[in-house]
C-alpha atoms as one frame of an Amber mdcrd trajectory, in Angstrom:
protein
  19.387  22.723  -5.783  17.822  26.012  -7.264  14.048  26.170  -7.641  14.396
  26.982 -11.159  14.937  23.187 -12.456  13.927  21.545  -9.579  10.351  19.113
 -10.574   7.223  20.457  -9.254   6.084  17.187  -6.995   2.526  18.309  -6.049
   2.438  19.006 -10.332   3.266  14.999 -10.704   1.230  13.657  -7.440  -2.004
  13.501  -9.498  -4.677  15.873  -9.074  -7.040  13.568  -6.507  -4.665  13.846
  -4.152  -5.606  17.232  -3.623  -9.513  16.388  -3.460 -10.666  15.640  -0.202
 -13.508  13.432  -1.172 -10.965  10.930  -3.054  -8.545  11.100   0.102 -11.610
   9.988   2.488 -11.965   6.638   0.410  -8.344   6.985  -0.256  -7.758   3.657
   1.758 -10.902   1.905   0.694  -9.450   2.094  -2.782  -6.376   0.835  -1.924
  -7.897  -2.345  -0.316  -7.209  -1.124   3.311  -3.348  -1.569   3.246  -2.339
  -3.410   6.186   1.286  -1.714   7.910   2.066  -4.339   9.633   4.143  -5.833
   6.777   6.148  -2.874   6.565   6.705  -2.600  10.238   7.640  -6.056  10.861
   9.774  -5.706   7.894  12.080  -2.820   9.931  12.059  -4.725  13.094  13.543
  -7.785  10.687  15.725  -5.210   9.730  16.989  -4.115  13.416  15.067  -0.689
  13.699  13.916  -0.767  17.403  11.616   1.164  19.838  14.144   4.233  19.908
  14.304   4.870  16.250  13.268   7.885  14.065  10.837   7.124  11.019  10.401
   9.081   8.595   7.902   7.988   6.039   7.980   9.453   2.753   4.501  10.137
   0.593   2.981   9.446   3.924  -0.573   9.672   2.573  -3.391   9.528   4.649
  -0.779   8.412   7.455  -2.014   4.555   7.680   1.743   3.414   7.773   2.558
   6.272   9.697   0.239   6.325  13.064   1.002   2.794  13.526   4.651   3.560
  13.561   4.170   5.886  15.944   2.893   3.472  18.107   6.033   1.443  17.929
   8.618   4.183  17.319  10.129   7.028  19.391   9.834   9.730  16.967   7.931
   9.329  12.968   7.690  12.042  10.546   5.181  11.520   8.059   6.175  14.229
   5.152   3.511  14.175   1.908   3.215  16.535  -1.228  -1.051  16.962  -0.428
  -2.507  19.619   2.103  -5.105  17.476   1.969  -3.297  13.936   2.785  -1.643
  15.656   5.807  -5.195  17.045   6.988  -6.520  13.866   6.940  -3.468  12.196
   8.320  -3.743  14.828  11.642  -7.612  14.364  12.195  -6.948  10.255  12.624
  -3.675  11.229  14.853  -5.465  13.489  16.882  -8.436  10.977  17.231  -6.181
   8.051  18.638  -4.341  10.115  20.276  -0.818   9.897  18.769   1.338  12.433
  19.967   4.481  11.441  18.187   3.722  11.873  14.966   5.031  14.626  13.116
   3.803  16.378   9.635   5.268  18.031   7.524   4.228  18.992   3.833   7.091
  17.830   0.938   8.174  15.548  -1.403  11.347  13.845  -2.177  13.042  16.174
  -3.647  12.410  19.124  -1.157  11.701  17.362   2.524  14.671  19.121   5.027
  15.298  16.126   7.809  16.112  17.671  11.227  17.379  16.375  14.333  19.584
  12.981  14.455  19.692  10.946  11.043  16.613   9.064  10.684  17.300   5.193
  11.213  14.601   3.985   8.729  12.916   6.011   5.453   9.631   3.993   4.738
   8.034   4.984   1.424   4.889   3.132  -0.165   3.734   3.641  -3.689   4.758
   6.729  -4.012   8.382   6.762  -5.807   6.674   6.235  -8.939   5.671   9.467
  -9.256   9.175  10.829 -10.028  10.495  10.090 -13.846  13.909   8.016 -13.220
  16.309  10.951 -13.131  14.362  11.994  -9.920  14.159   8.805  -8.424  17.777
   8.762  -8.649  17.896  12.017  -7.167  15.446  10.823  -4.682  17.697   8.220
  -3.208  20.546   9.650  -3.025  18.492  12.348  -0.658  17.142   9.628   1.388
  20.304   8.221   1.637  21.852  11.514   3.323  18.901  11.311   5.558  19.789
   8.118   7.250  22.597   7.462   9.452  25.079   4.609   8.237  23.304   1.127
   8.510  20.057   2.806   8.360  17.145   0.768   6.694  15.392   1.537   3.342
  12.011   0.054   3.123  10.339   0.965  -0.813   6.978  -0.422  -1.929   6.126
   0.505  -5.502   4.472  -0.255  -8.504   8.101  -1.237 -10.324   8.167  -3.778
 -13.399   9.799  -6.636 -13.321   9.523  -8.132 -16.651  10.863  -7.817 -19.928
  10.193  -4.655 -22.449   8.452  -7.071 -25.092   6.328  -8.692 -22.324   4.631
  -5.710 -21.691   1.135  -6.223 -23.293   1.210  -9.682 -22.250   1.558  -8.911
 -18.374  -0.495  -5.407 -18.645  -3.486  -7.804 -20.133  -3.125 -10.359 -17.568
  -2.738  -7.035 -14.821  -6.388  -5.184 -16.085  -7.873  -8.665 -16.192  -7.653
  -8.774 -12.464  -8.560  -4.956 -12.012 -11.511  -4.390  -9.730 -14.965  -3.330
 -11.305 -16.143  -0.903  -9.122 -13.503   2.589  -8.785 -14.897   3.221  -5.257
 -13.465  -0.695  -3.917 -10.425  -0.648  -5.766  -8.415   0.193  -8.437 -10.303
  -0.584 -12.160  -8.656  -1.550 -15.477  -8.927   2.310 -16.718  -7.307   3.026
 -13.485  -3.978   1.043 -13.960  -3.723   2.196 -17.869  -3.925   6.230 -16.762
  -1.003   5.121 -14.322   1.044   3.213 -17.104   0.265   6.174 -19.376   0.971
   9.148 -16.711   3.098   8.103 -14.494   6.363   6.872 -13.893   6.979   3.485
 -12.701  10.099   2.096 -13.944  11.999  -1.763 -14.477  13.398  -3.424 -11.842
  16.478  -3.347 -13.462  16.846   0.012 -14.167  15.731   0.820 -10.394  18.279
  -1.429  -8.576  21.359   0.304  -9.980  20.037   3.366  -8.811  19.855   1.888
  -4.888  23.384   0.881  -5.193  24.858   4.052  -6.982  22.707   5.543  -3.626
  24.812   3.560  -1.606  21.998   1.300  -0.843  22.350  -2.687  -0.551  19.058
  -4.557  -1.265  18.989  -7.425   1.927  15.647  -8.960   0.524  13.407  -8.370
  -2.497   9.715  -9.185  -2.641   7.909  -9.409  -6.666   4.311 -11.003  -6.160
   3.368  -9.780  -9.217   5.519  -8.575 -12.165   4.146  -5.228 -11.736   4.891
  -4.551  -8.170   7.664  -5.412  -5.696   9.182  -4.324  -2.040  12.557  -3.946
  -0.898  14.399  -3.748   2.051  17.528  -1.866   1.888  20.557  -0.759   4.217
  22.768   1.720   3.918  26.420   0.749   3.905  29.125   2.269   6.257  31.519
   2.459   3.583
């Protein structure tokens, strides 16, 4: 894919991701995310102690250093200089040895070695407009090796065009107050405005052209959702 029409990912990661004061509260803001959901969610999945994980928009490496602790080899791969920096102080500070990091996106992250057995990725795919996404999966899918596992958190909406101001309301209602303990109402509009999170069912036709099959589907909330996904042998 030449450089000349491929989509700048740091451009579209948002600005404080490059700020190192907004990646130290980074987690506080996101209310302290706990991995263990995703993690038992591979091992439901059948990736064991032996696997590769490669974690895609790693961030600050939360997900990542406790798959390491469970997983032969994790890459954590992330757009921000300043994500990654963080990500290797904590690494280096528990003493995680497996962990590997490398600076990319979706769209530009080389795998090496064996195909991975599981591609985690957590709010991050909704930073690629829905051609890229599509683009996006189909890359992750030539990562993994057949029967591989697909785990995708994400803001993705799962409601209907005309119930959008309804369920937006209802969504800044519940927004926190205070920008350093979570995300505020102001916070969520900028993403609906800026970014690119996209309908449930425009997404799920774009895991099956990938060659993806969705084994379970998680929507607490109309405006965000999990998946687990494997990728078929034929």
């Amino acid at each position: 894919m030449g450089n000349r029409w491929l989509l700048d990912e740091l451009a579209h990661a948002g600005p404080e991701h490059l700020d190192p004061d907004f990646v130290a509260g980074y987690d506080r803001k996101q209310g302290m995310p706990d991995p263990s959901v995703e993690l038992a969610a591979l091992r439901a999945a059948g990736v064991t102690a032996g696997a590769t994980v490669v974690d895609l928009g790693a961030g600050t490496g939360r997900l990542a250093i406790a798959a390491a602790r469970e997983f032969r080899r994790v890459v954590a791969v992330d757009v921000s200089p300043a994500m990654l920096d963080h990500l290797a102080r904590t690494a280096e500070a528990e003493g995680i040895s497996n962990l590997e990091r490398v600076r990319g996106g979706f769209l530009t992250y080389r795998h090496e070695g064996a195909p991975a057995d599981a591609v985690v990725t957590r709010h991050a795919l909704h930073q690629l407009p829905d051609f890229w996404k599509a683009v996006a999966l189909d890359r992750i899918a030539k990562m993994l090796r057949p029967g591989g596992v697909l785990r995708l958190r994400d803001l993705i909406y799962d409601f209907k065009p005309s119930e959008a101001e309804e369920v937006f309301g209802r969504w800044f209602a519940s927004a926190a107050d205070d920008p350093r303990a979570g995300y505020t109402a102001d916070d969520y509009a900028e993403h609906i405005r800026t970014e690119h999170s996209t309908f449930r069912w425009l997404l799920e036709p774009m895991l099956d052209a990938a060659g993806f099959e969705v084994v379970d589907a998680e929507f607490p909330h109309p405006c965000y959702g999990s998946y687990t996904c494997v990728l078929r042998t034929a």
